[in-house]
SETI-390953 format. One record per residue (C-alpha): x, y, z; residue number from 1. Coordinates in steps of 0.1 Angstrom, whole numbers, plus 5000, padded with zeros to 4 digits. Example, Ala and Ser with C-alpha at 12.3 -4.5 7.8 and 13.67 -1.06 7.14 Angstrom:
BEGIN
xx:5123&yy:4955&zz:5078&n:1
xx:5137&yy:4989&zz:5071&n:2
This chain:
BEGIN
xx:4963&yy:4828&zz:4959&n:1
xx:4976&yy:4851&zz:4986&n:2
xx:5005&yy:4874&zz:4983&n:3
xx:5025&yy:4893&zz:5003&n:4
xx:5044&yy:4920&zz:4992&n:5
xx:5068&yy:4946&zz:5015&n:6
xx:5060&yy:4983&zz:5020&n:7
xx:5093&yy:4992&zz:5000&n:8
xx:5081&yy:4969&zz:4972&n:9
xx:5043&yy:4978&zz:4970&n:10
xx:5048&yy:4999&zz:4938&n:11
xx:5054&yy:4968&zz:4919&n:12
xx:5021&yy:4953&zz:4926&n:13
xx:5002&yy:4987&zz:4925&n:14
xx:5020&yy:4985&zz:4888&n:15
xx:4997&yy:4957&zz:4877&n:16
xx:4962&yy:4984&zz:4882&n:17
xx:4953&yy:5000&zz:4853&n:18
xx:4947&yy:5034&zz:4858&n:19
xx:4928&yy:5056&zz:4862&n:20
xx:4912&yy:5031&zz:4887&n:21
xx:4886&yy:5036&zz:4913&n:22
xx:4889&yy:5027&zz:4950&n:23
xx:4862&yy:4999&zz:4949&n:24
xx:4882&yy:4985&zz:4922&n:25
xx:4917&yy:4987&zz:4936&n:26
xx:4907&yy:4975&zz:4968&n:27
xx:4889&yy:4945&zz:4956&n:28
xx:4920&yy:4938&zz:4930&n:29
xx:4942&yy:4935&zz:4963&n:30
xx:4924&yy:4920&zz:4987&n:31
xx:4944&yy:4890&zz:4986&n:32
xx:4977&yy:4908&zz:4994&n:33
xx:4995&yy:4911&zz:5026&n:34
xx:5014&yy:4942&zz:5030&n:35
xx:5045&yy:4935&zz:5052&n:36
xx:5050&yy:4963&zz:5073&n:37
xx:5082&yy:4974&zz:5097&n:38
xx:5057&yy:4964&zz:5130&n:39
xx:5034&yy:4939&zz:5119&n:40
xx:5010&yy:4935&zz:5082&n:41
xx:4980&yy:4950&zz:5071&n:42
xx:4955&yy:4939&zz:5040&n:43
xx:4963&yy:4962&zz:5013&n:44
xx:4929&yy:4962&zz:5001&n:45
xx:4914&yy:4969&zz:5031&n:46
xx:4940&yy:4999&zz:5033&n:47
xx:4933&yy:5011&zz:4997&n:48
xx:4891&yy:5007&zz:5010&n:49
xx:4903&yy:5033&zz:5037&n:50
xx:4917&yy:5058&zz:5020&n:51
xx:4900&yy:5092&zz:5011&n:52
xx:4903&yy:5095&zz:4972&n:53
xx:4877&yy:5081&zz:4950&n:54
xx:4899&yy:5080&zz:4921&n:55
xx:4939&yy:5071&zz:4915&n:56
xx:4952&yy:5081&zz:4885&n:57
xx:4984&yy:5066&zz:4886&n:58
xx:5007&yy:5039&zz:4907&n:59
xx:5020&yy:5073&zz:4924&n:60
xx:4991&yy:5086&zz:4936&n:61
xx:4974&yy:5052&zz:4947&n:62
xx:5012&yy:5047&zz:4971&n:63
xx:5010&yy:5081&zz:4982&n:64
xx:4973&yy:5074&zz:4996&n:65
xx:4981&yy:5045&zz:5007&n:66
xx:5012&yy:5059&zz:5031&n:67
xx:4985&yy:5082&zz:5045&n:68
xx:4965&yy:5060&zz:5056&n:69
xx:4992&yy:5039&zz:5073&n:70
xx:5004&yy:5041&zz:5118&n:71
xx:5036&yy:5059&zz:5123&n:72
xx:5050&yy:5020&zz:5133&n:73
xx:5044&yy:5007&zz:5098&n:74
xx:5078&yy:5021&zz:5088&n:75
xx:5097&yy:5017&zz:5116&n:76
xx:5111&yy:5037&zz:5141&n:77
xx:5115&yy:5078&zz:5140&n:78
xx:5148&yy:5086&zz:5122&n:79
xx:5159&yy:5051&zz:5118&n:80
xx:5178&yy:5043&zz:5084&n:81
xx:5174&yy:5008&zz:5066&n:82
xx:5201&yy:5018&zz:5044&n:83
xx:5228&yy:5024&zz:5074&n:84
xx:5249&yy:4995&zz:5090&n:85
């Protein structure tokens, strides 16, 4: 079944990996998930598949990849706040 999951709330699904994990691995236990992003979505596994690391040893480290793999768009605009209203 599909899943989609927001970029603020992608830890909790990176949570269900057991680490240390491989990237073949992570990316083919998310290939089902949707990552909402602020412009648009993007596969998650396909994101984790792009990623330079081999190896994540923790939920951390796999987000922290992840985010560097991601456009400038996929969070929004420069200096905008979600928080602020």
């Amino acid at each position: 079944m599909a899943r989609e999951v927001k970029l603020s709330r992608v830890e909790t699904v990176l949570g269900e990996l057991s680490y240390p994990a491989d990237r073949a691995d992570a990316a083919s236990e998310f290939e089902d998930v949707t990552l909402l992003l602020a412009d648009g979505e993007r596969n998650l596994g396909e994101l984790i598949a792009d990623v330079p690391a081999d190896e994540f040893d923790s939920t951390d480290e796999l987000q922290s990849e992840i985010n560097n793999v991601l456009p400038r768009e996929a969070v929004g605009e420069p200096y905008q706040s979600e928080g602020e209203g």
